[in-house]
N, CA, C and O atoms as CSV, one atom per row, in Angstrom:
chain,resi,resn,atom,element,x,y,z
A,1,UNK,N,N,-1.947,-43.240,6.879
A,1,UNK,CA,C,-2.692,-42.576,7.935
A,1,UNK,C,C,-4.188,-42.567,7.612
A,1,UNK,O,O,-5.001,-42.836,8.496
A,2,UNK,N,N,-4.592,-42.246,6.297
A,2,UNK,CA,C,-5.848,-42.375,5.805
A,2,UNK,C,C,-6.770,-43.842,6.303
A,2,UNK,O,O,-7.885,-44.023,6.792
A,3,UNK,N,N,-5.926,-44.499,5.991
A,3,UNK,CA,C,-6.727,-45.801,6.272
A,3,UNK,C,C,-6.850,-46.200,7.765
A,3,UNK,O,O,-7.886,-46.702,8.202
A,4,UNK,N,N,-5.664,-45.940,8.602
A,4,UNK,CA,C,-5.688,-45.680,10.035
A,4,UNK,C,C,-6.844,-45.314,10.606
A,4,UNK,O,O,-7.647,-46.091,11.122
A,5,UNK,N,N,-6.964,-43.991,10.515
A,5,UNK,CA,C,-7.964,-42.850,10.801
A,5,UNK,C,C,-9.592,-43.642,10.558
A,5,UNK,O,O,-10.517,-43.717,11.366
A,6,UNK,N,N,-9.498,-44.251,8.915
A,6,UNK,CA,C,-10.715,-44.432,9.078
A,6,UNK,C,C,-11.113,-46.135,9.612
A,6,UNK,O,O,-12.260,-46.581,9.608
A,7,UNK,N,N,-9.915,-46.889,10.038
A,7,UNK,CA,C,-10.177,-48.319,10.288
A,7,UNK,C,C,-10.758,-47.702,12.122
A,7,UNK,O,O,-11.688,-48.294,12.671
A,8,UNK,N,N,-10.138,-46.660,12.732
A,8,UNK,CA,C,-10.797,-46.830,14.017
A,8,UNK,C,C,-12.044,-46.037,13.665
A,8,UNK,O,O,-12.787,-46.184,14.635
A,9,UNK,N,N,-12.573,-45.363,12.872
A,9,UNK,CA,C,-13.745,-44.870,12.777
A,9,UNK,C,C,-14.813,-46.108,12.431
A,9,UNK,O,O,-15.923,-46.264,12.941
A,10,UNK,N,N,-14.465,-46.560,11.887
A,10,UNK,CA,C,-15.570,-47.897,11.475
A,10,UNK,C,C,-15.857,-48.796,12.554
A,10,UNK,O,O,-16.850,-49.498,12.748
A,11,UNK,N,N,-14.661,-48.626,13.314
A,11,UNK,CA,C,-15.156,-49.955,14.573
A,11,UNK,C,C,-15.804,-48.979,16.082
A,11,UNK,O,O,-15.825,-49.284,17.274
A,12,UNK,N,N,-16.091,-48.220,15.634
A,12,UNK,CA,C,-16.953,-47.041,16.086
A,12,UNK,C,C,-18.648,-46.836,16.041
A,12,UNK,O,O,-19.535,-46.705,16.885
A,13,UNK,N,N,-18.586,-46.874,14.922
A,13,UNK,CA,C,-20.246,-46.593,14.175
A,13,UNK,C,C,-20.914,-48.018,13.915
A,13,UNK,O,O,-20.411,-49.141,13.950
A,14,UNK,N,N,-22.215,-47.601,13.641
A,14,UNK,CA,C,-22.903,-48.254,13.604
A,14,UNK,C,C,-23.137,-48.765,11.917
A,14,UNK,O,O,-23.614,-49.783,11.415
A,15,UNK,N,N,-22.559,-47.541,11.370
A,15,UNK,CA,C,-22.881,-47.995,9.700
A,15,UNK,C,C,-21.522,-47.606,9.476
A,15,UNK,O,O,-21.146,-46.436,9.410
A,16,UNK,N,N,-20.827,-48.574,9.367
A,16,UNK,CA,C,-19.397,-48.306,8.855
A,16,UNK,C,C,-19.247,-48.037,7.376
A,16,UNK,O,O,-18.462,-47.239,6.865
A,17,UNK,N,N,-20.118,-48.824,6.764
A,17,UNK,CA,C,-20.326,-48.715,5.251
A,17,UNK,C,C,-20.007,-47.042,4.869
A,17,UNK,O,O,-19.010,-46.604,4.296
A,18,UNK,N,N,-21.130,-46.317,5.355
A,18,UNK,CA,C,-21.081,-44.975,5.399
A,18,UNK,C,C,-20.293,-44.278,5.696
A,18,UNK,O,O,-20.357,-43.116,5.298
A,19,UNK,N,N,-19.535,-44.584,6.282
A,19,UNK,CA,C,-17.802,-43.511,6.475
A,19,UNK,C,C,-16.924,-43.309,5.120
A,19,UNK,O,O,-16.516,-44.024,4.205
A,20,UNK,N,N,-16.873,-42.264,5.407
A,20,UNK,CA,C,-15.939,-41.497,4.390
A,20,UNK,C,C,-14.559,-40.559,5.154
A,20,UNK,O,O,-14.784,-39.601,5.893
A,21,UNK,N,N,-13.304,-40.986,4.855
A,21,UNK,CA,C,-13.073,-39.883,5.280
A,21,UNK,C,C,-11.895,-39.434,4.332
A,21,UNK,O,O,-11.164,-40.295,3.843
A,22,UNK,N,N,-11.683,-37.957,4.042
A,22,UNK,CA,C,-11.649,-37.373,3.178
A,22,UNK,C,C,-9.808,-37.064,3.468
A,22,UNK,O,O,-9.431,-37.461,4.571
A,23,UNK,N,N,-8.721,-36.416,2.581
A,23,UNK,CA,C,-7.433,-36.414,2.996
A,23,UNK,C,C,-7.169,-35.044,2.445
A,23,UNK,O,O,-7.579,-35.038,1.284
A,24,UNK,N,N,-6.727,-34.031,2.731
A,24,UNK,CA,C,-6.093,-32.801,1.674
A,24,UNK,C,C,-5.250,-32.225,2.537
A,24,UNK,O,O,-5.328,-32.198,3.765
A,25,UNK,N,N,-4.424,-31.755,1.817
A,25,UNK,CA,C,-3.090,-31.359,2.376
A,25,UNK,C,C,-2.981,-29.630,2.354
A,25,UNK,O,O,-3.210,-29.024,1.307
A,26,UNK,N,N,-2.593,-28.885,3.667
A,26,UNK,CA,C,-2.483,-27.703,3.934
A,26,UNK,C,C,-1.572,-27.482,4.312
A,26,UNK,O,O,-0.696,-28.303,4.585
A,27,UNK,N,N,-1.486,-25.664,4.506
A,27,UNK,CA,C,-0.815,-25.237,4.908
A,27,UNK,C,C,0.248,-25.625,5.696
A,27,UNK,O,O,1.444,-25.606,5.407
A,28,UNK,N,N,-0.595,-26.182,7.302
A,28,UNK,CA,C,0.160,-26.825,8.434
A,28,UNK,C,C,0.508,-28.562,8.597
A,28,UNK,O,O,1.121,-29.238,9.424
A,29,UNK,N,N,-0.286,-28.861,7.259
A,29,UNK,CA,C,0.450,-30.522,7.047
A,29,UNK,C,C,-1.292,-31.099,6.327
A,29,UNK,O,O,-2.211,-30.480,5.792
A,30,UNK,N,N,-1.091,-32.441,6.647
A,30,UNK,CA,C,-2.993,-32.889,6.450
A,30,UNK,C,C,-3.645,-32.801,6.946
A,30,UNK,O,O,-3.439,-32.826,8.160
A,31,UNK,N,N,-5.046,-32.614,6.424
A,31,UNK,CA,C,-6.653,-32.674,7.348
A,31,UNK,C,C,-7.011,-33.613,7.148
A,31,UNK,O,O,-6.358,-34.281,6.346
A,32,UNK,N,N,-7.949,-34.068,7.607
A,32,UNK,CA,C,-8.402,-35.492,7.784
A,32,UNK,C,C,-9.663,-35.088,7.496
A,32,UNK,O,O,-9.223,-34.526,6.493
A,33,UNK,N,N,-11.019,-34.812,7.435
A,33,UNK,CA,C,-12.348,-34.741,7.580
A,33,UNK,C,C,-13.198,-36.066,7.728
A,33,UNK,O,O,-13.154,-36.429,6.552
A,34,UNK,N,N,-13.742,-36.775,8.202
A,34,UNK,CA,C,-14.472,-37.533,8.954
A,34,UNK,C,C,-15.542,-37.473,8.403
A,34,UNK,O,O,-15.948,-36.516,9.061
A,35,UNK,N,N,-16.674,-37.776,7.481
A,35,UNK,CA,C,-17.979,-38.343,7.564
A,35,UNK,C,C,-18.826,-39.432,7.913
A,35,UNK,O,O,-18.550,-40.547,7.469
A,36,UNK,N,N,-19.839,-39.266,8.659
A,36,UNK,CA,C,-20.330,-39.960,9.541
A,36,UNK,C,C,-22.076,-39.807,9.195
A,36,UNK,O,O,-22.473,-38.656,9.013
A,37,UNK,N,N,-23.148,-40.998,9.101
A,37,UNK,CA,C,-24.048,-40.580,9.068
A,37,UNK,C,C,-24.746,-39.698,10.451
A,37,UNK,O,O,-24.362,-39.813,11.614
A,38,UNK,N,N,-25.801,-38.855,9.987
A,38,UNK,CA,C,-25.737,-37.991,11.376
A,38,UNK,C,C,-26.103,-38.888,12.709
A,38,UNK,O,O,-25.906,-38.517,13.866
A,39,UNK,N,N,-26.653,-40.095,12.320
A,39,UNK,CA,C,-27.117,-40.758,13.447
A,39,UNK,C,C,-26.189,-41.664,14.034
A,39,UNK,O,O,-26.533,-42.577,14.785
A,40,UNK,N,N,-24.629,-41.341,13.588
A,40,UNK,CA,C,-23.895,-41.910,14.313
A,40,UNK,C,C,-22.664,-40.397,14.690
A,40,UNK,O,O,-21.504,-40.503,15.089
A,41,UNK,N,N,-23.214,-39.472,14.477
A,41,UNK,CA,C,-22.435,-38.332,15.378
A,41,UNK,C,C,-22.198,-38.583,16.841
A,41,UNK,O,O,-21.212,-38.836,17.534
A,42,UNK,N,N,-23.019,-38.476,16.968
A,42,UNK,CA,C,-23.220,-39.369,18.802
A,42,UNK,C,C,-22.017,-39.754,19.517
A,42,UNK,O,O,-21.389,-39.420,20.522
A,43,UNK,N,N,-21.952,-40.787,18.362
A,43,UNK,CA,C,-20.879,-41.774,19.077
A,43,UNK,C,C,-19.557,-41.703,18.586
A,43,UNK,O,O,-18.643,-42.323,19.129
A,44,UNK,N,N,-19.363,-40.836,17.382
A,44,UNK,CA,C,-17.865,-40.518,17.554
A,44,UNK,C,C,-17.530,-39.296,17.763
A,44,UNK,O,O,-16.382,-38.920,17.527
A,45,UNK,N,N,-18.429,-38.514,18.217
A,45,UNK,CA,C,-18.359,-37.446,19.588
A,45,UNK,C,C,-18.073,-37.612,20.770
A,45,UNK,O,O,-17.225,-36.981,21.402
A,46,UNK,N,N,-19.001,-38.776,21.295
A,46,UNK,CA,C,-18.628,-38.957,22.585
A,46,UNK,C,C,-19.259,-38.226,23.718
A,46,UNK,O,O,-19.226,-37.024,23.456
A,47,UNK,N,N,-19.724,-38.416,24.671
A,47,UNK,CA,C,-19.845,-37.837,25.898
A,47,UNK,C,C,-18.533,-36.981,26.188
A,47,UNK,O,O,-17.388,-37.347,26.457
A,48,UNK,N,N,-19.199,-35.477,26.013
A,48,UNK,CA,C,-18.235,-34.092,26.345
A,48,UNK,C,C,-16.834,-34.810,25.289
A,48,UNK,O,O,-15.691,-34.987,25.710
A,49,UNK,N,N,-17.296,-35.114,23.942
A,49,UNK,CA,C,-16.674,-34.940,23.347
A,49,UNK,C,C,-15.340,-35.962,22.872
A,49,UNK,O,O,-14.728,-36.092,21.812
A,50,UNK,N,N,-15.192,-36.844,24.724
A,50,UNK,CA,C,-13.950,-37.678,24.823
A,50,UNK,C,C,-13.894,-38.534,23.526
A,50,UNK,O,O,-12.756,-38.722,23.098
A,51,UNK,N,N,-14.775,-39.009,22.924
A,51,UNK,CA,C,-14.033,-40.130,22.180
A,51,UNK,C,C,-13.482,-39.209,20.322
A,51,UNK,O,O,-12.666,-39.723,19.559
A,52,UNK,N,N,-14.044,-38.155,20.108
A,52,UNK,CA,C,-12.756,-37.815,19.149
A,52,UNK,C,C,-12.133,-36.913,19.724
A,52,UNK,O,O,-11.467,-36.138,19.037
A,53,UNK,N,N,-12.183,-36.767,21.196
A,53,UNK,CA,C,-10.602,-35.813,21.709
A,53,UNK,C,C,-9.819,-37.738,21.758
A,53,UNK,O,O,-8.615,-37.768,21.503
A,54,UNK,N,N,-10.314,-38.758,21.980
A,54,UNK,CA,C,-9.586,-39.878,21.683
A,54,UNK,C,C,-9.520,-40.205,20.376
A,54,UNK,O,O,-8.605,-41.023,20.284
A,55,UNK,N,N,-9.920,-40.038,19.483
A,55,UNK,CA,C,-9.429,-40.382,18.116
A,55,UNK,C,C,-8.217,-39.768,17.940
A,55,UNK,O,O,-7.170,-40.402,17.803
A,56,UNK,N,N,-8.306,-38.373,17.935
A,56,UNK,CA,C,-7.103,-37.457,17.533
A,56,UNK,C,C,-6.274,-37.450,18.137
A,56,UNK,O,O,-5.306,-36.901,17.612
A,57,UNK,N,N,-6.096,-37.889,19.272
A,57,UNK,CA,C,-4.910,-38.477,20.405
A,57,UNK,C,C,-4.449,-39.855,19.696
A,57,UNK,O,O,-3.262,-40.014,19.412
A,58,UNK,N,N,-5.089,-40.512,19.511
A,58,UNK,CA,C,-4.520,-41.693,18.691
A,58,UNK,C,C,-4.066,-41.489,17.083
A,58,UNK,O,O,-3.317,-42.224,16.440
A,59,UNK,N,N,-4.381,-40.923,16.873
A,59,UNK,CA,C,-3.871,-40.293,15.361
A,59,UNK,C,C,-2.450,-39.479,15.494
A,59,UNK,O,O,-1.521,-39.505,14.687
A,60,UNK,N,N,-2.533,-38.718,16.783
A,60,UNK,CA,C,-1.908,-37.600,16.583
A,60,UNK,C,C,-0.198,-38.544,17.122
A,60,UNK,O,O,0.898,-38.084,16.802
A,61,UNK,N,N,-0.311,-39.484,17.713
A,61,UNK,CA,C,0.479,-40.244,18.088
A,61,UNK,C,C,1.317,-41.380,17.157
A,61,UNK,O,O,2.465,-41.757,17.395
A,62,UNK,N,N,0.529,-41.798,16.123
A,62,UNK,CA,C,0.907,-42.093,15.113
A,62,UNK,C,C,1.517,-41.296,14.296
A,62,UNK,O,O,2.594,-41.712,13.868
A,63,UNK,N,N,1.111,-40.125,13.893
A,63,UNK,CA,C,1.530,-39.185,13.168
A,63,UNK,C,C,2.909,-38.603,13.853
A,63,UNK,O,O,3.520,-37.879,13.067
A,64,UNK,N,N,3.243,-38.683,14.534
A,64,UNK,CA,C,4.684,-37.808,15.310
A,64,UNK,C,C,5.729,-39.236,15.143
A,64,UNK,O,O,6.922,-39.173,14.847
A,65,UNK,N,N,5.035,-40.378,15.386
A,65,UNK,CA,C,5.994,-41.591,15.280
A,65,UNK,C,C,6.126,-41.624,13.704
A,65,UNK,O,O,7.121,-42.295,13.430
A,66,UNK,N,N,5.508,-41.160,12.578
A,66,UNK,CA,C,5.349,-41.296,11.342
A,66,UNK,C,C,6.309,-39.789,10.482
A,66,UNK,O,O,6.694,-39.672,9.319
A,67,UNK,N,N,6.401,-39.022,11.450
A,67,UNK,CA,C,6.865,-37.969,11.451
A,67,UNK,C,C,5.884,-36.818,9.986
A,67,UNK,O,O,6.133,-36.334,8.881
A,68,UNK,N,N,4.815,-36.888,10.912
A,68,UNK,CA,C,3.723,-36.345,10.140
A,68,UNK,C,C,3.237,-35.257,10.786
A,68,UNK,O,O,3.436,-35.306,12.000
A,69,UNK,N,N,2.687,-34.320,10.410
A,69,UNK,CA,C,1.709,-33.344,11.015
A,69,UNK,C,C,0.181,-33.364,10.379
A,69,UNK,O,O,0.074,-33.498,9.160
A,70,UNK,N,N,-0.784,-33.256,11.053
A,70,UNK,CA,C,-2.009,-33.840,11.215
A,70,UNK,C,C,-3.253,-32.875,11.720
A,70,UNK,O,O,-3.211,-32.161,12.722
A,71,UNK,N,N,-4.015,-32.967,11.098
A,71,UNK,CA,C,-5.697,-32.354,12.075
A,71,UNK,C,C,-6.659,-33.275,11.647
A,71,UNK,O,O,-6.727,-33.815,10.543
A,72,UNK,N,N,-7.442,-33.418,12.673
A,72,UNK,CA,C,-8.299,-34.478,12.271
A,72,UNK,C,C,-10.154,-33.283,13.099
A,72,UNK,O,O,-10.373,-32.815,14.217
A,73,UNK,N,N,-11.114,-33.289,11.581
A,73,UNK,CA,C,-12.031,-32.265,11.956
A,73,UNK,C,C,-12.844,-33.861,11.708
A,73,UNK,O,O,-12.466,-34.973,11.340
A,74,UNK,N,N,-14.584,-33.050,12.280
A,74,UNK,CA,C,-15.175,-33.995,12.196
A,74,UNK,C,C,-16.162,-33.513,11.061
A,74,UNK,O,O,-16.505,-32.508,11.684
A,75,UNK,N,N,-16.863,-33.430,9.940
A,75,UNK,CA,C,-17.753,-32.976,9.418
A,75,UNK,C,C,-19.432,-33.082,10.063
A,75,UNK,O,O,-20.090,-34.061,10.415
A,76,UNK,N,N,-19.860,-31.136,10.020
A,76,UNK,CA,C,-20.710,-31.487,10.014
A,76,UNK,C,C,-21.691,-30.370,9.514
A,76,UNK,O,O,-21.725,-29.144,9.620
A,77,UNK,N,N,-22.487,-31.340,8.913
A,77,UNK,CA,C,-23.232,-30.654,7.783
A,77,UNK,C,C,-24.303,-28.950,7.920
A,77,UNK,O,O,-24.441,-28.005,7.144
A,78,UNK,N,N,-24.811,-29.228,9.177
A,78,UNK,CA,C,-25.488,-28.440,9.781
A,78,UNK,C,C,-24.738,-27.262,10.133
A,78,UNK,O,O,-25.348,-26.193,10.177
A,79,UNK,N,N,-23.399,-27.299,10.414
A,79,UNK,CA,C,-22.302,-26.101,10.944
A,79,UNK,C,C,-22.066,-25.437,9.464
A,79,UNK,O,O,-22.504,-24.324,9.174
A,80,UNK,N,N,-21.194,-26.399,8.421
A,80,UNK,CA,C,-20.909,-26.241,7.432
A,80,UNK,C,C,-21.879,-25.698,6.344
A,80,UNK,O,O,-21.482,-24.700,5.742
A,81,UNK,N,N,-22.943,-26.145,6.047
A,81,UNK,CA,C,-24.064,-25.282,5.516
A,81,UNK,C,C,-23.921,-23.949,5.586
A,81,UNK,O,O,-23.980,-23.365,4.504
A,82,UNK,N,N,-23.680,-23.032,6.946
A,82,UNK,CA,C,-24.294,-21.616,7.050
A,82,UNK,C,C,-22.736,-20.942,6.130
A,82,UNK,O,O,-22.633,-19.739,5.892
């Protein structure tokens, strides 16, 4: 799923190099966390958000066929800071 998650993030951004995305396991199954340089937030945000309410729709679809449970957050530094 890790590599999933981050093969559609790369064909996304503009600096794929720069993606990171991170795996740890909770309570309610895995998180996913997403890093992105900030100047490609943009675009795997999306206009009102659609394209990672479409990532996590595509993840989350894999994951039920995989028989997985899943969250997929996006990091971001400015939220996370305070």
């Amino acid at each position: 799923m890790l590599e999933y998650v981050t093969y559609i993030i790369k064909q996304i951004v503009e600096s794929p190099d720069a993606v990171k995305v991170e795996e740890s396991v909770q309570d309610f199954g895995t998180l996913y966390t997403i890093h992105v340089k900030q100047s490609d937030m943009g675009r795997v945000i999306g206009k009102e958000g659609n394209t990672i309410k479409s990532i996590r729709a595509l993840a989350k679809a894999k994951a039920i066929k995989d028989n997985l449970r899943i969250r997929i957050d996006l990091f971001d530094p400015e939220r996370d800071s305070e």
